[in-house]
C-alpha positions, -999 to +999 in steps of 0.1 A: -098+185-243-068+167-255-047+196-241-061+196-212-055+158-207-021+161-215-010+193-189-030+178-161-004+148-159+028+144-151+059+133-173+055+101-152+018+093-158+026+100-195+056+075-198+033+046-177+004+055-203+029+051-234+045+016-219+006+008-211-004+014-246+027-003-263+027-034-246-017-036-252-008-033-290+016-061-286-006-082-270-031-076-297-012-084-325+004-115-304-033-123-302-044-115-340-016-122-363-022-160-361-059-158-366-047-129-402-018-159-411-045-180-413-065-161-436-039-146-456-025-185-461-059-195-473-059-174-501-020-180-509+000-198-530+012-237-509+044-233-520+053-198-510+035-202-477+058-237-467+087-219-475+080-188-455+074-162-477+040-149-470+037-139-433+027-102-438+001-102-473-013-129-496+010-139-525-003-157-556-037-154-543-060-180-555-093-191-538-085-231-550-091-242-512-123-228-514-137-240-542-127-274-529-140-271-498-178-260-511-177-291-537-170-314-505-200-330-492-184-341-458-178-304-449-215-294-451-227-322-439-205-317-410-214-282-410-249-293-407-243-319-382-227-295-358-256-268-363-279-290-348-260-299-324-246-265-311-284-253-317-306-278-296-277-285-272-274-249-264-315-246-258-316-274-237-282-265-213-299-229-211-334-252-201-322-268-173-292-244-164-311-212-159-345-231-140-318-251-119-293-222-107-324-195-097-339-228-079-308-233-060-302-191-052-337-194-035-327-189+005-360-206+012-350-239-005-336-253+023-316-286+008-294-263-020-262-265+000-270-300-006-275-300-034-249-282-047-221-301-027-235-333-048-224-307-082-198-298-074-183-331-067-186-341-101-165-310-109-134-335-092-142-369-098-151-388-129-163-424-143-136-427-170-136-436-204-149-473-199-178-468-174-190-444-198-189-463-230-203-490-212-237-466-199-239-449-234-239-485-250-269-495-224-291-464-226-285-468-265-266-427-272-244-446-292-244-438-324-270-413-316-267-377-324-286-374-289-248-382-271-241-350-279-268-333-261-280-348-230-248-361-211-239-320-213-269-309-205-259-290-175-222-273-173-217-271-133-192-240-137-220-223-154-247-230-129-224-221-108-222-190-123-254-181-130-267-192-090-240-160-082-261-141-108-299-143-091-283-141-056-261-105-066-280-088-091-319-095-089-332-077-063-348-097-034-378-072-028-388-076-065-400-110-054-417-099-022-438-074-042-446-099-069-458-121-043-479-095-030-497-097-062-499-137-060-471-143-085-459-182-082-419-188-086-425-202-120-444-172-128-418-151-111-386-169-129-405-166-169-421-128-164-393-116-143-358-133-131-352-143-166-356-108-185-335-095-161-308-120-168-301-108-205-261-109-197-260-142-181-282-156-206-257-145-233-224-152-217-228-193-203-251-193-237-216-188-257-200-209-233-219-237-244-224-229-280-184-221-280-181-261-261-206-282-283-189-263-319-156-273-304-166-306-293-148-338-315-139-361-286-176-368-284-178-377-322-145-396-322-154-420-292-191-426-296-199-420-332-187-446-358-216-434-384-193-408-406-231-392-415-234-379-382-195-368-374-195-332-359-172-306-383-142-311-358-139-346-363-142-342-404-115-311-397-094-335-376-092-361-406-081-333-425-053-323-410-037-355-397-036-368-435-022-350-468-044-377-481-080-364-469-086-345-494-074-369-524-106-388-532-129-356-515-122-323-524-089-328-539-106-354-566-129-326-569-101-309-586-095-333-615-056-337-609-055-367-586-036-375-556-005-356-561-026-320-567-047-329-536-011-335-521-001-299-536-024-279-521-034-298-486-020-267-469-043-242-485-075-267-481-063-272-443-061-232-439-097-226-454-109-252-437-100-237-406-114-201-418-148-221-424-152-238-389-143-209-372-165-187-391-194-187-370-189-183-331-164-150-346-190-138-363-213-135-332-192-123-309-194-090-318-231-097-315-226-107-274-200-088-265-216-062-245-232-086-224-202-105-223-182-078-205-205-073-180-211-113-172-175-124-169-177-102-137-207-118-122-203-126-090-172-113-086-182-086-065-214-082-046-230-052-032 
């Protein structure tokens, strides 16, 4: 088969394929070195890494960031604080995403161009910073883990997307015979749009798992309770200061300020490694669906 392959194209074909393949494997390792510097650093010893000599394997490996960053409290809870926020704010933007977008693909609801003119303006304008202090104060979301979940409760690019998705790919005559059998639209959406939508389900589901994990601005403006700081926000702390670590984790270690100071890099590195931990690991999970959604909508027919 191989030979085959190979006598069926021409010298040019061959050369393209070979420049094609080349500059893929660049891109790749453009793409994956940082994220393997990262992990190789974590495990390194802080003084070889700031003076450049690890960059292709550990040296002096040692798991000190680590241990560190397990005996720190503020990093699980954190950790915890932005499980429950990634978790519930994810269910409810798939609650009102999903229900809202098949509402709005429905030819027969007559005020959806409407409608979606009045979304999609808020795609281009904004109330700034101050207006929306001022409403979170009044309706009492600050200081409230809530702020994180209901003023993002519906991501208009991903409604957007997803409208595309019950207008291309569920098939209008599926409804016609369901209504034949005296299916309602509720009935039709639960038993029947939404098994169907398995791919665009999973893709603006990691959209907005991938934007509430990544989310510290939230945390940083309308959270002065340290208890109920996101992960980011405990990350950011980290590394602005050498010092973060000197009555947390580096404390933890016994040596005081200057050993906290010592190894900062290393606990900044794992740190990094921890965060990130999660969405990478499922990925792999959603990444068939994933190929086939980012191309929703993009061609109909």
């Amino acid at each position: 088969m191989v030979a085959t392959y190979f006598r069926n194209r021409t010298p040019g074909d061959l050369a393209f394929s070979a420049v094609l393949a080349a500059l893929c494997v660049l891109i790749l390792a453009a793409v994956i070195y940082p994220v393997y510097f990262v992990v190789i650093a974590s495990i390194s010893d802080s003084t070889l890494v700031a003076t450049g000599q690890v960059w292709l394997w550990p040296r002096g490996v040692n798991l000190f960031g680590y241990e560190q960053i397990l005996k720190d409290e503020r990093i699980w809870n954190g950790y915890l604080n932005t499980l429950l926020y990634s978790g519930v704010g994810t269910a409810l933007n798939l609650c009102v995403t999903l229900p809202a977008a098949f509402a709005l693909s429905r030819r027969e609801f007559r005020p959806r161009k409407a409608i979606m003119v009045f979304f999609a303006v808020t795609m281009f304008f904004q109330g700034g910073l101050i207006p929306t202090y001022m409403l979170y104060r009044d309706i009492g979301l600050l200081d409230n883990w809530l702020v994180f979940v209901l003023p993002v409760a519906v991501n208009v690019y991903n409604l957007i997307i997803a409208r595309a998705f019950f207008e291309s790919s569920v098939p209008e005559e599926l409804y016609e015979a369901a209504a034949i059998d005296g299916i309602s639209y509720f009935g039709y959406f639960l038993k029947i749009a939404v098994p169907l939508s398995k791919a665009i389900i999973s893709v603006i589901g990691l959209y907005y798992l991938v934007q509430h994990w990544n989310d510290f601005f939230t945390g940083l403006v309308f959270i002065r309770d340290y208890d109920k700081q996101p992960l980011q926000v405990v990350l950011r702390d980290i590394l602005l200061s050498n010092q973060a670590f000197a009555g947390g984790a580096g404390g933890a270690g016994g040596a005081g300020t200057s050993y906290a100071q010592q190894y900062a890099d290393q606990i900044k590195y794992g740190v990094i490694i921890v965060s990130t931990l999660p969405v990478i690991v499922l990925y792999p999970f959603l990444q068939r669906y994933f190929e086939k959604g980012v191309m929703i909508g993009a061609v109909k027919g």
